[in-house]
Kinemage of the C-alpha trace (Angstrom):
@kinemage 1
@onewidth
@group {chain A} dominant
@subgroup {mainchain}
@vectorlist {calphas} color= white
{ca unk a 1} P 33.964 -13.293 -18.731
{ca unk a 2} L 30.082 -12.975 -18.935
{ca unk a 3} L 29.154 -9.364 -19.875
{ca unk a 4} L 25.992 -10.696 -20.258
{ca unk a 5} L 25.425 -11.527 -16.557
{ca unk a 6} L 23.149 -8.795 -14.795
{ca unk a 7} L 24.093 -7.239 -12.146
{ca unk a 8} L 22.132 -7.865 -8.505
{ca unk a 9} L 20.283 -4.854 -7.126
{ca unk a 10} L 21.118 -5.462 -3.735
{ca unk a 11} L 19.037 -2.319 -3.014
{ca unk a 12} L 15.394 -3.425 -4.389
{ca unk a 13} L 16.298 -6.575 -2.681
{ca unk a 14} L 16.638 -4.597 0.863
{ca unk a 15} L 13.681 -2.015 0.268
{ca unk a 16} L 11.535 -5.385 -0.203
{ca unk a 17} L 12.593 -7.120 2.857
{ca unk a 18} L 12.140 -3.656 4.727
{ca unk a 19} L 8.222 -3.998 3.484
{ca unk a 20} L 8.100 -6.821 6.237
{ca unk a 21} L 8.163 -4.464 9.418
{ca unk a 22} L 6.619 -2.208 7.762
{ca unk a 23} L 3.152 -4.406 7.449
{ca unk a 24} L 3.363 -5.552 10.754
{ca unk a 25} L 4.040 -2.113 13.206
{ca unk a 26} L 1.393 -0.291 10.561
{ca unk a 27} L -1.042 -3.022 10.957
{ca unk a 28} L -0.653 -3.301 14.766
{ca unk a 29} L -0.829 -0.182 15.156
{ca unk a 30} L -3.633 0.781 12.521
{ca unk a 31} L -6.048 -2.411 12.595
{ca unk a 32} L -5.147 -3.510 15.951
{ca unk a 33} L -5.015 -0.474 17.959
{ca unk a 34} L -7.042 2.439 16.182
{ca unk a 35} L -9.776 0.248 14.858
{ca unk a 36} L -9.807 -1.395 18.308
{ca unk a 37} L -9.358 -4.808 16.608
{ca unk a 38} L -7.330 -6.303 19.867
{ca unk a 39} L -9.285 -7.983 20.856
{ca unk a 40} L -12.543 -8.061 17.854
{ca unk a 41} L -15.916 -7.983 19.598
{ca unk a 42} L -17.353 -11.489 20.190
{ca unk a 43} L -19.759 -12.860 17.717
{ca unk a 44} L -22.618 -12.921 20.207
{ca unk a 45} L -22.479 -9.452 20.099
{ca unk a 46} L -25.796 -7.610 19.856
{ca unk a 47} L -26.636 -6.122 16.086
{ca unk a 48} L -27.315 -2.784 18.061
{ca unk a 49} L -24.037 -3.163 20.298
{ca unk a 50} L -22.437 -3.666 16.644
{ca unk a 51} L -23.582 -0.655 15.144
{ca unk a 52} L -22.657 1.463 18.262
{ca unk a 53} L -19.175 0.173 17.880
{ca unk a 54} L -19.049 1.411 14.007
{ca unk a 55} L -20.780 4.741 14.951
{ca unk a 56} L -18.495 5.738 18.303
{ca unk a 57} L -14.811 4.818 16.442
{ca unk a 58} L -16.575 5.947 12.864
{ca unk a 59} L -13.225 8.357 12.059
{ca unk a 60} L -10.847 5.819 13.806
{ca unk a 61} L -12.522 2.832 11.859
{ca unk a 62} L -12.219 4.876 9.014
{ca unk a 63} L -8.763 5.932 8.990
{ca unk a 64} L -7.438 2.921 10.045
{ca unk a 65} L -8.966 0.610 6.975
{ca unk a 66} L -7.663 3.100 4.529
{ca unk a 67} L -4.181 2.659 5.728
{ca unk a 68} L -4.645 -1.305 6.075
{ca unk a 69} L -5.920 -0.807 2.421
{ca unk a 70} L -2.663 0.398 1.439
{ca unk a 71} L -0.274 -1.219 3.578
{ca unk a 72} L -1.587 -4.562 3.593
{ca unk a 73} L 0.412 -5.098 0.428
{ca unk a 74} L 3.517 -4.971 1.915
{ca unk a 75} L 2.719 -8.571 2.896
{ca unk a 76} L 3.142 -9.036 -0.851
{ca unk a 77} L 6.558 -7.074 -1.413
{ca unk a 78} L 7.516 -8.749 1.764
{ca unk a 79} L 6.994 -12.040 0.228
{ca unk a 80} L 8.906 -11.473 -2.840
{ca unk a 81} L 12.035 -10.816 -0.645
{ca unk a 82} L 11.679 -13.838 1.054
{ca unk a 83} L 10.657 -15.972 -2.361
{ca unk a 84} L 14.389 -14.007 -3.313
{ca unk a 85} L 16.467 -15.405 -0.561
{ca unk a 86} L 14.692 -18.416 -0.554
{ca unk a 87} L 16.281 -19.223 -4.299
{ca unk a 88} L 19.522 -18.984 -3.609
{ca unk a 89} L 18.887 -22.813 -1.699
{ca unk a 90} L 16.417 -24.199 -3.616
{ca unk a 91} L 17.702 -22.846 -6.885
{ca unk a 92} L 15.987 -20.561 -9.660
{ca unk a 93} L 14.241 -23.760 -10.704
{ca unk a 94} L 12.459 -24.618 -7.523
{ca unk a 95} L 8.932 -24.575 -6.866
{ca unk a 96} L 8.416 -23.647 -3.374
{ca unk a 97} L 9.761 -20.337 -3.621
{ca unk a 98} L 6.843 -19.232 -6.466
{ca unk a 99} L 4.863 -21.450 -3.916
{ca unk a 100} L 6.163 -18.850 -0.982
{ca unk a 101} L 6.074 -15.398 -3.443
{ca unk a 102} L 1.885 -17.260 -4.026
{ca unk a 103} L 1.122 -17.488 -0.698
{ca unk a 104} L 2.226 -13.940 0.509
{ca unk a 105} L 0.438 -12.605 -2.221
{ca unk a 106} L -3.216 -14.135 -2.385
{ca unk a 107} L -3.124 -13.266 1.452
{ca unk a 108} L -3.468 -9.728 0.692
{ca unk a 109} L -6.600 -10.707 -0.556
{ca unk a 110} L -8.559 -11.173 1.978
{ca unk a 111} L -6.951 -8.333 3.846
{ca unk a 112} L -7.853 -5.573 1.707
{ca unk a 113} L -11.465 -7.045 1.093
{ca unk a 114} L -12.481 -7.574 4.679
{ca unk a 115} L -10.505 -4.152 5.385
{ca unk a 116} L -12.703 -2.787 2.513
{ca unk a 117} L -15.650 -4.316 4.197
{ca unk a 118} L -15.097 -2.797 7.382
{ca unk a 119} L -14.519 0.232 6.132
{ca unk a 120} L -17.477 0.704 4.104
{ca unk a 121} L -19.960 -0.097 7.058
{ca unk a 122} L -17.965 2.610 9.258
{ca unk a 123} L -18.330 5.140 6.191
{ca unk a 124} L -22.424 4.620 5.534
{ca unk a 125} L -23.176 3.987 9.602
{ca unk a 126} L -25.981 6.240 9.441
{ca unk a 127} L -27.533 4.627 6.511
{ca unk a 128} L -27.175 1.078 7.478
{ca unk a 129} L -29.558 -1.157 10.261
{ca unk a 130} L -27.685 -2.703 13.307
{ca unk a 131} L -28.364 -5.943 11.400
{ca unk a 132} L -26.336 -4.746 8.389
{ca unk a 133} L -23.758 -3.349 11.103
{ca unk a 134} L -23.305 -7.065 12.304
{ca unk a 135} L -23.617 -8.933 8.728
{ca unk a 136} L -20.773 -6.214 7.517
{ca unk a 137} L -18.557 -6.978 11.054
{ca unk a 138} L -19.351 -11.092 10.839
{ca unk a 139} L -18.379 -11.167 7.111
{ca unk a 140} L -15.347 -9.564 7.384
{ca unk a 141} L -13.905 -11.775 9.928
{ca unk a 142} L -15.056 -14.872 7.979
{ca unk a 143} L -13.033 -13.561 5.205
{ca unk a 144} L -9.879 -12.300 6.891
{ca unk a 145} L -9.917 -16.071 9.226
{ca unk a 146} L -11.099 -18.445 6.989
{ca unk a 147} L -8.947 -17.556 4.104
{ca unk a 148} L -5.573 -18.944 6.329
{ca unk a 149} L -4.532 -22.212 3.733
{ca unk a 150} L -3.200 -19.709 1.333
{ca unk a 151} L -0.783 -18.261 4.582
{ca unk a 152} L -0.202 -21.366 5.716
{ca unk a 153} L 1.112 -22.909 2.222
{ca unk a 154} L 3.327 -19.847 2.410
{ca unk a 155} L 4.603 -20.354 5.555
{ca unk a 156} L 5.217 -23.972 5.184
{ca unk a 157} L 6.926 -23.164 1.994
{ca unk a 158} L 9.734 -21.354 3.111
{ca unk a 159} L 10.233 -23.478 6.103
{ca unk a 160} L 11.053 -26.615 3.843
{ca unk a 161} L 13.503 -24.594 2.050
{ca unk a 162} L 14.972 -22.417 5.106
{ca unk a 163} L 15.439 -26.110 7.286
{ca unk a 164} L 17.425 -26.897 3.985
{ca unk a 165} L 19.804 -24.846 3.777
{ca unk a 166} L 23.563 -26.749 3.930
{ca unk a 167} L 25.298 -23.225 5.409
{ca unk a 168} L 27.417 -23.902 9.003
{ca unk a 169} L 25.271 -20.903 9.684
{ca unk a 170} L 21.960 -21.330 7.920
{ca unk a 171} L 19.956 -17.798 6.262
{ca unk a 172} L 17.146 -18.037 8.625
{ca unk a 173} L 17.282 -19.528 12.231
{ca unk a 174} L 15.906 -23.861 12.331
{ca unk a 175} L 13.718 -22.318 14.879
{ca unk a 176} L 11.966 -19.499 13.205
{ca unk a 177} L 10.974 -22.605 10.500
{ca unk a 178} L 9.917 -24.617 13.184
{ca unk a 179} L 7.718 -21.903 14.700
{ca unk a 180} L 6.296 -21.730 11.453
{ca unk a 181} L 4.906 -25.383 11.419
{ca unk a 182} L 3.684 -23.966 14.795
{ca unk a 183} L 1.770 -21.204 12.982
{ca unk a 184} L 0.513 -23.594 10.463
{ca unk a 185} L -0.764 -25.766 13.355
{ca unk a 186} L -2.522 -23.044 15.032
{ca unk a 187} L -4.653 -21.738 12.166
{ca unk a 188} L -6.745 -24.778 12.007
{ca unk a 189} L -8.995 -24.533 14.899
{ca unk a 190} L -9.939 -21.208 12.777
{ca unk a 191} L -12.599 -23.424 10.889
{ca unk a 192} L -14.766 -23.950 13.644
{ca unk a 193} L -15.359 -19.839 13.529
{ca unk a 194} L -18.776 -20.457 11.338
{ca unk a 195} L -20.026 -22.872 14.439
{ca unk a 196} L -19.205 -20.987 17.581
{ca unk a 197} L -20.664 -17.444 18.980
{ca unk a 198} L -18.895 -17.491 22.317
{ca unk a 199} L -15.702 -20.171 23.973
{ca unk a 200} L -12.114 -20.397 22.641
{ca unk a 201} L -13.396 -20.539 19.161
{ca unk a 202} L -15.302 -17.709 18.878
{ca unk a 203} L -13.621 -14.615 16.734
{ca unk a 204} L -12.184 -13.338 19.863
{ca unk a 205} L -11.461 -16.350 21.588
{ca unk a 206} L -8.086 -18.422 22.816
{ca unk a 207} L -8.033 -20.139 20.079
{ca unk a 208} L -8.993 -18.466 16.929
{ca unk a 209} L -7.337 -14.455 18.371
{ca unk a 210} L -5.481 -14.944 21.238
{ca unk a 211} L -3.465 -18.059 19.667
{ca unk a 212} L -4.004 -17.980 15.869
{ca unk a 213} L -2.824 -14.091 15.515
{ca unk a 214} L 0.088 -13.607 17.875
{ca unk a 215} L 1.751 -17.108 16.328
{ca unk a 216} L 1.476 -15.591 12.751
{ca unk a 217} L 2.759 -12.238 14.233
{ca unk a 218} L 5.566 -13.793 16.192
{ca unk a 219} L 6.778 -15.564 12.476
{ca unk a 220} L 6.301 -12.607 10.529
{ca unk a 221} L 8.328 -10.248 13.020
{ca unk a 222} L 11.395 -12.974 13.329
{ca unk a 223} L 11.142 -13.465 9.489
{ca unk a 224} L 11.187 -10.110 8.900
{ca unk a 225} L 14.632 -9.410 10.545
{ca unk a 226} L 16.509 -12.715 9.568
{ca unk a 227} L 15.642 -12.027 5.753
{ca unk a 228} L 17.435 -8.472 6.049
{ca unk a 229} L 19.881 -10.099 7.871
{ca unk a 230} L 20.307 -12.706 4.687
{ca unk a 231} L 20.186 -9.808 2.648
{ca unk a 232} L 23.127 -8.241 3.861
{ca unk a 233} L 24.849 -11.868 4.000
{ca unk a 234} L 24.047 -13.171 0.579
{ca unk a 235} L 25.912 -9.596 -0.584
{ca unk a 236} L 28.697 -10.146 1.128
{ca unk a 237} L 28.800 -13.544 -0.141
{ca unk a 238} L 28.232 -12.760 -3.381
{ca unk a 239} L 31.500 -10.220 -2.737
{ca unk a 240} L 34.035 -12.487 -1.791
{ca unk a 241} L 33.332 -15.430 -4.360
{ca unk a 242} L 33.755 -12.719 -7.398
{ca unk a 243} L 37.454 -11.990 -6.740
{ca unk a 244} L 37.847 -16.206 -6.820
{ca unk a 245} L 35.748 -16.184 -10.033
{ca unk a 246} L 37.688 -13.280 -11.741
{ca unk a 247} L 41.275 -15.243 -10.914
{ca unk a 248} L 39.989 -18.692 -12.033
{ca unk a 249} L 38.853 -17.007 -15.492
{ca unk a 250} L 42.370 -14.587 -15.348
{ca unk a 251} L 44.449 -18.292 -14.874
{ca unk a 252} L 42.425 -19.439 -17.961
{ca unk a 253} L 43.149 -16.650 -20.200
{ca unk a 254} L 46.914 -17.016 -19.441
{ca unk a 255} L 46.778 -20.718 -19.729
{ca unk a 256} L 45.215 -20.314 -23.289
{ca unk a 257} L 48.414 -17.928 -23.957
């Protein structure tokens, strides 16, 4: 036998994958619903109309940021569960799962900078111009948009490996990888942002919120609960091939007597 062998600490392993819902309820709930993010003011929005919109939710801007701050790296921890699961298909030699554990973590990135943007510009209101209002708001959301490659090489990452698994019942649903080629898909149209003020392409149109957003939200949530789910699975896995391995190596020893 192996003394050598560590042990797997099934427990980090499920704290991580519990980071999942954790980014996604506090960011709904923090940058979506208390920073009045759903839906983001249009980009044709008024420099004035801008500033009013940092000075009336100053506090609830404020608050909500400094959480975002913070929890936004859950996205990270998140992705290291996944990049976990993800190696017991591809192996501890394959790429895509450090491409995966990458993606998930350069996208916290742009979070916590645009996050740190906006919540700067709510802090000073009173010292900045409306046209420093809007440049703060504008750059933010070119930021937090226009960073989405690193997400999607993420996302398509663990959907080559997930649609590869040879189980009769595989970790992670076909479908949830398939959606994620669907996420992928709709994060593209999120270049035109620089060239549009107003129409589905706008920050707050079809397209680049209404589309773009719930897509990535939809994956996350779903990906979220199968990779506790695998969690739980892989342990239980791990479990009943260990009595099989002890008798194999207890048949040896008595064969060598």
């Amino acid at each position: 036998m192996n003394t050598n062998t560590p042990a797997v600490d099934y427990g980090t392993w499920k704290m991580l994958a519990w980071t999942g819902p954790v980014f996604f309820i506090g960011f709904f709930i923090m940058w979506g619903l208390l920073a009045d993010n759903f839906p983001p003011m249009a980009a044709s929005t008024s420099a004035q109309d801008m500033w009013q919109h940092y000075k009336d939710l100053q506090t609830e801007i404020t608050i909500g940021m400094s959480v975002c701050m913070v929890l936004g790296s859950c996205y990270m921890t998140f992705g290291a569960a996944v990049s976990r699961v993800m190696r017991r298909i591809e192996g501890q030699e394959g790429m895509l799962a450090n491409v995966e554990m990458m993606g998930a973590t350069i996208t916290y990135c742009p979070i916590v900078v645009a996050c740190g943007i906006w919540l700067t510009c709510a802090i000073q209101i009173d010292t900045l111009s409306p046209d420093m209002a809007q440049f703060c708001y504008r750059l933010g959301w070119m930021i937090i948009d226009l960073a989405y490659m690193v997400t999607s090489w993420q996302i398509i990452a663990a959907a080559i490996v997930f649609l590869r698994d040879k189980r009769e019942k595989k970790l992670v649903p076909a479908w949830v990888s398939w959606w994620g080629f669907v996420t992928v898909a709709s994060f593209f149209p999120v270049s035109l942002i620089p060239f549009f003020e107003t129409g589905p392409f706008a920050f707050n149109g079809m397209f680049n919120f209404w589309i773009a957003f719930p897509t990535w939200y939809v994956w996350i949530v779903s990906m979220s609960i199968f990779i506790i789910k695998a969690v739980g699975r892989i342990e239980i896995e791990d479990g009943a091939a260990q009595p099989k391995e002890t008798a194999v190596r207890g048949g040896s020893a008595v064969a060598s007597h």
